[in-house]
C-alpha positions in Angstrom: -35.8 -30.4 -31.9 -33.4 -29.0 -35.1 -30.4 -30.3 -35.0 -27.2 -27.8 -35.7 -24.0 -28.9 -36.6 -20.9 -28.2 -34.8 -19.1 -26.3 -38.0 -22.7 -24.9 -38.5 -22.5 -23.6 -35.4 -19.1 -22.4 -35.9 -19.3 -20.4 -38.7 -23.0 -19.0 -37.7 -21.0 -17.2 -34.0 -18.0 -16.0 -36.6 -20.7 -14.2 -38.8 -21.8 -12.5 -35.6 -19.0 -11.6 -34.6 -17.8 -10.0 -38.0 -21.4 -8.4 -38.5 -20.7 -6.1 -35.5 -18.0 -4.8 -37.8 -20.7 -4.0 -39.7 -22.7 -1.9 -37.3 -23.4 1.5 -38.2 -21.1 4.5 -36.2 -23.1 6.6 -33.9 -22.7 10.0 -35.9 -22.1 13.1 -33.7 -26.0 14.3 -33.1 -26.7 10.9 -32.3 -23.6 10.9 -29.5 -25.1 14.3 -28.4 -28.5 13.1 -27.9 -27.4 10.0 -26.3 -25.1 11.9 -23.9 -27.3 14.9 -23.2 -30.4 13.4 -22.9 -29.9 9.9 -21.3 -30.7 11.9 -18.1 -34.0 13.2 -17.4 -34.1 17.1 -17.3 -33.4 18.9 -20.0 -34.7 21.7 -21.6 -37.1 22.3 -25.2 -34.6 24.5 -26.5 -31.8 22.4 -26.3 -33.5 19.2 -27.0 -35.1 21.2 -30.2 -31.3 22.4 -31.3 -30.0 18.4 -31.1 -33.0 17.3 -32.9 -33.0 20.3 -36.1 -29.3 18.9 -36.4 -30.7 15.4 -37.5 -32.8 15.9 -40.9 -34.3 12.7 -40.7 -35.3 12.4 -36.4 -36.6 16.2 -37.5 -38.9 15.0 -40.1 -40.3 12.2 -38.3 -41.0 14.4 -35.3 -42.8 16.7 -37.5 -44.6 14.2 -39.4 -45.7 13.1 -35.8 -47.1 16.2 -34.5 -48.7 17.0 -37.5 -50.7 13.6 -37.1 -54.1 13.4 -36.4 -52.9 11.2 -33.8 -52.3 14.1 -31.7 -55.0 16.6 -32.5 -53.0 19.3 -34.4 -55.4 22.2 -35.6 -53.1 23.9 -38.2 -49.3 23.1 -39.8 -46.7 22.6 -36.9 -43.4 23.4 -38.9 -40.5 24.1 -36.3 -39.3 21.4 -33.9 -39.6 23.8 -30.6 -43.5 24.3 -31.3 -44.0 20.2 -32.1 -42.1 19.5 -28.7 -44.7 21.7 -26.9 -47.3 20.2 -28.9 -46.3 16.7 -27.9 -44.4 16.9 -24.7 -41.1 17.1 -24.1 -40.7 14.0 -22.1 -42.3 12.1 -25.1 -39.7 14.0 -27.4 -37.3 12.9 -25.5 -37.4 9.1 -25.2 -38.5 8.7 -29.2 -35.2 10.6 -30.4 -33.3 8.8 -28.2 -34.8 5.5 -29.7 -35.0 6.7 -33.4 -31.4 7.5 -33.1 -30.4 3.8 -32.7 -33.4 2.6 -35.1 -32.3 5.2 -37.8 -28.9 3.7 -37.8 -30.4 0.8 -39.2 -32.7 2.2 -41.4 -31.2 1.1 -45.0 -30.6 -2.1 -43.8 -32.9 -5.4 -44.4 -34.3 -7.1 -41.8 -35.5 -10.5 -41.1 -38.9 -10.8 -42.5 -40.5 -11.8 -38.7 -38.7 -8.4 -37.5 -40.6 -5.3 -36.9 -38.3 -1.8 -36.2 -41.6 -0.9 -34.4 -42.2 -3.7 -31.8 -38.4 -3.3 -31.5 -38.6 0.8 -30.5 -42.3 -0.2 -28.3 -40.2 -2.5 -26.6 -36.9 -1.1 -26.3 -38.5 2.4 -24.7 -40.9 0.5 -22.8 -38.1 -1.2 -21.1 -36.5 2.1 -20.8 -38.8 4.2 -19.7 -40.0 1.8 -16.9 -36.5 1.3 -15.4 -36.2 4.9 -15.2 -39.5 5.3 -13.4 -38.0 2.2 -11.4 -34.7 4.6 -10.4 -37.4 6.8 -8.4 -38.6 4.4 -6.2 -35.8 2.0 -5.2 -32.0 2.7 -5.3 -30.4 1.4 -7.9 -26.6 1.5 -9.5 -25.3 3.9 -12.0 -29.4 5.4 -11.8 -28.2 8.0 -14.4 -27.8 5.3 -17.3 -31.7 3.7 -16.1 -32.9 5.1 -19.4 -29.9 3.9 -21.7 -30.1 0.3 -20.1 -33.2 -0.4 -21.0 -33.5 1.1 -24.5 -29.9 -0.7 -25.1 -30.9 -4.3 -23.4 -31.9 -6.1 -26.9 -30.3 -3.9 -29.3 -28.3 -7.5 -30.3 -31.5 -8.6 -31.4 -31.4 -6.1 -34.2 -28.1 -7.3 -34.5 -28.9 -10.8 -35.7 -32.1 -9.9 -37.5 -30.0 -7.7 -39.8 -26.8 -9.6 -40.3 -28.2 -13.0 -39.9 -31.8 -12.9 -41.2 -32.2 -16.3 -42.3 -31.1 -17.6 -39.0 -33.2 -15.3 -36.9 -36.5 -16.9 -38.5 -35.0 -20.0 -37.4 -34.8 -19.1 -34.0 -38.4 -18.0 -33.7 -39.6 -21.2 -35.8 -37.9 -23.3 -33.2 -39.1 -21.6 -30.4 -42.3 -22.1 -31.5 -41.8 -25.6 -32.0 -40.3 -26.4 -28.8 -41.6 -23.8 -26.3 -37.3 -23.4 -25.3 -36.2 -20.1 -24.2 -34.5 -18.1 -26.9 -31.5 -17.5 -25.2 -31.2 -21.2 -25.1 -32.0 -21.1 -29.4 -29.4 -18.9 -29.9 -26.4 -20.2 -28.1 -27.1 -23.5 -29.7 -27.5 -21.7 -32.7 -25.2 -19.4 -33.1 -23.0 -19.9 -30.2 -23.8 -16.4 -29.2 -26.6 -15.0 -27.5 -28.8 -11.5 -28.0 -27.5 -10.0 -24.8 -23.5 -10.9 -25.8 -23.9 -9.0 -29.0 -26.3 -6.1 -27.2 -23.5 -5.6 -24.7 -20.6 -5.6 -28.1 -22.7 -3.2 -29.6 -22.8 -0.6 -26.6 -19.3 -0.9 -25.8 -18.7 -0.1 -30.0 -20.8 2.5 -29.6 -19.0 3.4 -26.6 -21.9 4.0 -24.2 -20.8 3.1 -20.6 -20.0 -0.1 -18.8 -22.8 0.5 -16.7 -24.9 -0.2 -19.8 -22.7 -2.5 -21.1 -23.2 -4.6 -18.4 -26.8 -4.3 -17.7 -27.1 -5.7 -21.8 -24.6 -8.4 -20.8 -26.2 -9.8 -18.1 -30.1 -8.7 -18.4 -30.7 -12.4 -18.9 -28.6 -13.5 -15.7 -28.5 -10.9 -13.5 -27.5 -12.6 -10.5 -24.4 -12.4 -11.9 -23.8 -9.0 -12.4 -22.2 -7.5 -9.1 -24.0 -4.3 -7.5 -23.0 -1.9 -4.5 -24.1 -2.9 -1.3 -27.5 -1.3 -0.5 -28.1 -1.3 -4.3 -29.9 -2.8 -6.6 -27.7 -3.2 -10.6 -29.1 -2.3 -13.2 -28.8 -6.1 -15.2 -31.6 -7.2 -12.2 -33.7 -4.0 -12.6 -34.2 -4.4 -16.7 -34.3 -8.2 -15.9 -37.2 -7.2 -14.1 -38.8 -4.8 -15.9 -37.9 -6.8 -19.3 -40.2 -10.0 -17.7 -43.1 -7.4 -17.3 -42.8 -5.2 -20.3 -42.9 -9.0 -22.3 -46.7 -10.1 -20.1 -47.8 -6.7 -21.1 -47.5 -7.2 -24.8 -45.0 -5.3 -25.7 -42.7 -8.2 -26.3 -40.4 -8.3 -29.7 -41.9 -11.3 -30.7 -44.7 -11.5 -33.7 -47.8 -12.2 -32.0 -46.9 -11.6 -28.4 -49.4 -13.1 -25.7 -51.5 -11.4 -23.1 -50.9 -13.3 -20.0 -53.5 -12.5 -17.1 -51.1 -11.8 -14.5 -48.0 -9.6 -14.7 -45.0 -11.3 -12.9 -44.4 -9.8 -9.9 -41.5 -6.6 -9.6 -40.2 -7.7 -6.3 -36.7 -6.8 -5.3 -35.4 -8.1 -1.4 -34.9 -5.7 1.1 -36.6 -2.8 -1.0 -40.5 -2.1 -0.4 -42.0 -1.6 -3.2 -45.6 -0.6 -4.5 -45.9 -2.1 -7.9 -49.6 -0.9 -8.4 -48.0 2.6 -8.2 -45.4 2.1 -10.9 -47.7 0.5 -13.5 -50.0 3.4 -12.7 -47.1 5.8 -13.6 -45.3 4.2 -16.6 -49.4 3.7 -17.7 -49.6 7.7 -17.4 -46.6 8.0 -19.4 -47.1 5.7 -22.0 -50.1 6.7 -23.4 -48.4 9.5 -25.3 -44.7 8.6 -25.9 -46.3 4.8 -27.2 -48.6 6.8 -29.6 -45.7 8.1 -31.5 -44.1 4.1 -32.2 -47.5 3.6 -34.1 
């Protein structure tokens, strides 16, 4: 095991505490696409008026239906005609994404970190805990989306501000098979989901969100409404079979044969059904992180 000093250790939290400083300001579009479209319903027109607003989201949405990825038989060139050409629901959940990811897009990651495992993973997570929001009751359902694109946004975090010790965290993981949450408080006397929930409440997203980051490692202790289920256990959840999948953040993440079991007391539950519908849904919006 590597051993870390206590003034190591010290100086290594201090750095992540100051490199929140450091995190980009959501700029107004980004606020209005986060606000507006968090929820589910909206409509092409007023998705495609956000969007034109951001130059760079724009491009990268037309440079995406114009793909032979999805089929395109002559030049798409206006935003409303590339959300009917791709869905709007598809639309939807990769400007929500990009709009965090583009944040970050001049900055210099880690050499182990990839923005597009990071966006897979991050609207995997999302768009499962929102499918999740139909079928059981859960707390604050409106922010299912944001919590699960948000939950590991302090991932990011570290492999931008503290690159050099984000490789070390995935060498000694596998070295020693230890969680990572387990790496990084040793390492940094932080942890992933600390700095994910700093980062929302900067951002100024919600405690409902801010909480679900905080906690989506120990859920059990993130209080919910009776009859409810919070939204820290649902991305908990969701997060431990997004990972089996193989859409995990890590490098080379492993295909496990079974997918953990999405099991929630006192609320029935037909998991077969929900990995048949976040399946139906992913095959397009996925395409787009590619």
């Amino acid at each position: 095991m590597i051993t870390v000093t206590s003034d190591r250790r010290g100086r290594s939290r201090k750095q992540a505490m100051l490199s929140l400083a450091r995190v980009p300001a959501l700029s107004p579009t980004a606020t209005q696409l986060l606000g507006r479209l968090a929820r589910r319903h909206c409509e092409v027109r007023e998705l495609a008026v956000l969007i034109e607003r951001d130059p760079l989201l724009s491009a990268q949405i037309l440079a995406i239906a114009n793909s032979a990825a999805f089929g395109r038989t002559h030049q798409i060139s206006s935003i409303q005609h590339a959300i009917a050409m791709i869905g709007l629901g598809a639309v939807r959940k990769f400007a929500l994404a990009r709009s965090i990811s583009n944040l970050f897009g001049k900055r210099k990651t880690a050499p182990s970190f990839s923005i597009t495992r990071f966006n897979l993973h991050s609207v995997a997570a999302g768009m499962f805990v929102e499918i999740l929001a139909e079928y059981v009751t859960l707390e604050n359902s409106e922010d299912a989306f944001l919590a699960g694109l948000f939950h590991d946004v302090g991932k990011l975090v570290i492999a931008v501000a503290l690159p050099e010790e984000y490789e070390e965290i995935l060498e000694t993981a596998a070295l020693t098979c230890e969680p990572i949450l387990e790496i990084e408080r040793r390492l940094l006397q932080t942890d992933h989901a600390e700095l994910s929930a700093l980062a929302v409440d900067y951002w100024g997203l919600g405690d409902p969100i801010r909480t679900a980051a905080a906690y989506h490692h120990e859920p059990d202790k993130s209080p919910a409404a009776s009859g409810k289920i919070s939204l820290a256990m649902a991305v908990a959840k969701v997060d431990a079979v997004v990972n089996a999948a193989g859409m995990s953040l890590l490098p080379a993440p492993p295909l496990r044969n079974e997918i953990p079991p999405l099991a929630f007391d006192g609320f029935p539950l037909d998991q077969g059904l929900l990995i048949e519908r976040f399946t139906a849904e992913w095959t397009t919006t996925g395409a787009m992180f590619r």
